[in-house]
C-alpha positions as CSV (number, residue, x, y, z in Angstrom):
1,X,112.3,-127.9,91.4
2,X,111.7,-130.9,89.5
3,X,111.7,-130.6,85.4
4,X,109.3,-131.9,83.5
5,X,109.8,-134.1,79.9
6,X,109.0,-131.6,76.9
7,X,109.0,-135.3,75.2
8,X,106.0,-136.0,76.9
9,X,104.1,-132.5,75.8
10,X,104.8,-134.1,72.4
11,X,107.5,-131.5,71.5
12,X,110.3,-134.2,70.4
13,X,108.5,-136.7,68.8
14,X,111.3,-137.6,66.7
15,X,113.3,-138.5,70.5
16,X,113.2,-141.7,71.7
17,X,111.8,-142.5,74.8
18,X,113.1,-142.1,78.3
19,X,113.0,-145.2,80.7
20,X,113.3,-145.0,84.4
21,X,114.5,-148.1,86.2
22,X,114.5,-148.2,89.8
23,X,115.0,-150.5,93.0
24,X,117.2,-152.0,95.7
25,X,120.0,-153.5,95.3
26,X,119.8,-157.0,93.9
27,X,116.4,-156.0,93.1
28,X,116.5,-157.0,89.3
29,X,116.3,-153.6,87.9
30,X,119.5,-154.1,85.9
31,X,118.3,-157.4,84.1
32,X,115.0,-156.0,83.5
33,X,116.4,-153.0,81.9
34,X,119.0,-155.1,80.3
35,X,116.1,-157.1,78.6
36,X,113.5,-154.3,77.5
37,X,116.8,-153.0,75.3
38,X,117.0,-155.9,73.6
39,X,113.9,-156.5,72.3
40,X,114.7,-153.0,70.0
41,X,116.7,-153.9,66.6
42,X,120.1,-152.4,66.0
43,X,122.8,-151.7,68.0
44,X,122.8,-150.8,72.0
45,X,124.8,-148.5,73.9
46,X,125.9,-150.3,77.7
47,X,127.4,-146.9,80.0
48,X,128.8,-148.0,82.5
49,X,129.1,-145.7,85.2
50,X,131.0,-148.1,88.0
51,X,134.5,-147.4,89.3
52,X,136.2,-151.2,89.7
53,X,138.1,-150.8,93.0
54,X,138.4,-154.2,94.2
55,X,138.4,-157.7,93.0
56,X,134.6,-158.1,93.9
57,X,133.4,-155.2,92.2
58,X,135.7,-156.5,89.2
59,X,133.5,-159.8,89.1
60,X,130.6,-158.2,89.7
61,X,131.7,-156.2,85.9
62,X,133.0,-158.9,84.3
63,X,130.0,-161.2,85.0
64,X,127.5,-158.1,83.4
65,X,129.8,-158.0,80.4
66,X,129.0,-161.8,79.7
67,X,125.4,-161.2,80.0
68,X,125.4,-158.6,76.8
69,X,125.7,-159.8,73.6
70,X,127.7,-158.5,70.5
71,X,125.1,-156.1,69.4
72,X,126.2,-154.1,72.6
73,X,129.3,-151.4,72.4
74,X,130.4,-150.3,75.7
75,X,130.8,-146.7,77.2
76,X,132.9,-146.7,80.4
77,X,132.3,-143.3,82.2
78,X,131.9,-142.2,85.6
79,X,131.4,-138.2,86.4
80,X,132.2,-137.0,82.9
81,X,129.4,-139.2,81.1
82,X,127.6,-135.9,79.5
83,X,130.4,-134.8,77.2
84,X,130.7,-138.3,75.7
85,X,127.3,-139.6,75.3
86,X,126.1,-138.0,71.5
87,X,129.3,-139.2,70.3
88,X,129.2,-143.4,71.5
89,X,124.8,-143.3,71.0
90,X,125.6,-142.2,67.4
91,X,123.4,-144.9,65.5
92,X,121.9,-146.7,68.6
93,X,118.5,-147.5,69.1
94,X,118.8,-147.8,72.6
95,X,121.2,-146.8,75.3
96,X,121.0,-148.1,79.2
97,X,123.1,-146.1,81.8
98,X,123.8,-148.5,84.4
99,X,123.2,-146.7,87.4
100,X,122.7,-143.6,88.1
101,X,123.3,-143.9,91.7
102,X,127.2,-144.9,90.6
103,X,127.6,-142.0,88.8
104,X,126.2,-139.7,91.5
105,X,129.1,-141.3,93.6
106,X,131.2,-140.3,90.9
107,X,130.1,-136.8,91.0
108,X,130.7,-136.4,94.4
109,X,134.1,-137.3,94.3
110,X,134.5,-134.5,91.9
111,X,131.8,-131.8,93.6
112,X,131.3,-133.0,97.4
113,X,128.1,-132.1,98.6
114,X,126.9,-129.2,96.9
115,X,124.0,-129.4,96.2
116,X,124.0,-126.6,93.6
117,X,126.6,-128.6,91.2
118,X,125.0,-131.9,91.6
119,X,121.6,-130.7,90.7
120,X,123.5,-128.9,87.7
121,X,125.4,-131.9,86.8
122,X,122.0,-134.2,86.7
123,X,120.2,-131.3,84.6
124,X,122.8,-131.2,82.0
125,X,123.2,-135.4,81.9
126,X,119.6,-135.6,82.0
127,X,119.0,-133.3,79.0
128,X,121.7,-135.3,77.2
129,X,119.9,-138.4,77.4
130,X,116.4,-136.5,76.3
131,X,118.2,-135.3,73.2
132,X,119.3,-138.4,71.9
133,X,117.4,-140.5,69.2
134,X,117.7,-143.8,71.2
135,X,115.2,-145.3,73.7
136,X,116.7,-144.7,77.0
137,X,116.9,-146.4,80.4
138,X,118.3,-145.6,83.2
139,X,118.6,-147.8,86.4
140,X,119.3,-146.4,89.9
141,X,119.1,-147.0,93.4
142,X,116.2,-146.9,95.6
143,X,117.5,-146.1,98.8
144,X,114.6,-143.9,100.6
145,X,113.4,-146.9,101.7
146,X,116.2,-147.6,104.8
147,X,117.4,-146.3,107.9
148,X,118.7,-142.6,108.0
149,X,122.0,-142.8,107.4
150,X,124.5,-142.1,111.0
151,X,126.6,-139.7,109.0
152,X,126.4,-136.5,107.6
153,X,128.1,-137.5,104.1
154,X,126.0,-141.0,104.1
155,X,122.9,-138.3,104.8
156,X,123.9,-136.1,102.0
157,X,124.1,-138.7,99.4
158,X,121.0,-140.4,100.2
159,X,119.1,-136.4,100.3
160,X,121.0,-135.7,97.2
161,X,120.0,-139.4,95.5
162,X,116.8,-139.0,96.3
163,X,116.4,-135.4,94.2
164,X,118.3,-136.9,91.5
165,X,115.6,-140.4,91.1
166,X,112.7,-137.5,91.4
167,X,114.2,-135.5,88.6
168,X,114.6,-138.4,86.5
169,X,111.4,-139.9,87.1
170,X,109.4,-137.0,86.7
171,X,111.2,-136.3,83.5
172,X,110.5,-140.4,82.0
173,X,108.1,-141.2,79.7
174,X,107.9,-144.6,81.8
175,X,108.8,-145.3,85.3
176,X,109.0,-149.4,86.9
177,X,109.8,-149.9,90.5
178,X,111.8,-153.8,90.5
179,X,111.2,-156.0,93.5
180,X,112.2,-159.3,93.6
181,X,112.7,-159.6,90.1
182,X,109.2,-158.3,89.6
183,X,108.6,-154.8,87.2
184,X,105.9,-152.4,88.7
185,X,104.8,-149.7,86.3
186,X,104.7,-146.7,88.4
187,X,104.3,-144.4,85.1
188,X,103.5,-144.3,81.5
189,X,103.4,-141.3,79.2
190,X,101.7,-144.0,76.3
């Protein structure tokens, strides 16, 4: 069952707004994301939701850290991201999680494929991000868009991915599909 945003019933109108960023990899989704936060004043929260395993992956962090400015803090979190979020979004105006398809990897290191926890997991991190008073964004994966997957695991995450991005987008006050660099409003609760 997909939920649905009580923001956009116009029960938390005091909430900031949830942003749903999605598209394949190298897709732009990140900079565009990146670049909607900082046209809001204030201070911005960066989670980071990547596990650095190897020296590419290291670059691939280190060259996103140059890119922010020194009006961002950053969060580092992988699976455990729900506990910590109120406590580093305390007096930002926006927050971008950067990606949601990282820290689904993340949770299935910690719940393998059940499909039960996962769906739990994403319910509780996505009703953290709706309580904050911060715009959010949230960037993830398209990856419905490929090949099925050879194995069952590869299967799994893709099945369990794909739930996740329907939750989130169904829940977002706006949705944006990024190809090429290009934005492409898919939804707007305005």
């Amino acid at each position: 069952m997909i939920a649905v945003s009580r923001r956009g019933a116009g029960l938390n109108s005091d909430m900031g707004r949830l942003v749903f960023v999605t598209g394949g990899a190298r897709s732009g989704k990140s900079s565009y994301a990146q670049q909607r936060a900082e046209v809001l004043s204030g201070r911005l929260l960066y989670v980071a939701t990547a596990t650095i395993g190897d020296a590419e992956m290291a670059a691939r962090v280190r060259r996103h850290q140059l890119e922010r400015d020194e009006r961002w803090l950053t969060l580092e979190a992988q699976a455990d991201l729900t506990a910590q979020l109120s406590t580093a979004a305390k007096g930002c105006s926006a927050v971008l999680v950067d990606c949601l398809t990282l820290w689904l990897n993340g949770r299935m290191a910690v719940d393998g494929t059940d499909a039960d926890k996962i769906a739990t997991a994403g319910i509780d991190l996505l009703a953290a991000l709706q309580a904050l008073p911060a715009t959010v964004f949230v960037v993830s994966n398209e990856l419905g868009c490929g090949i099925v997957p050879e194995n069952r695991l590869a299967r799994s995450f893709r099945d369990l991915h794909g739930l996740l991005n329907q939750r989130f987008a169904a829940a977002a006050d706006e949705a944006w599909l990024v190809v090429s660099g290009l934005p492409l409003q898919l939804k707007s609760n305005c």
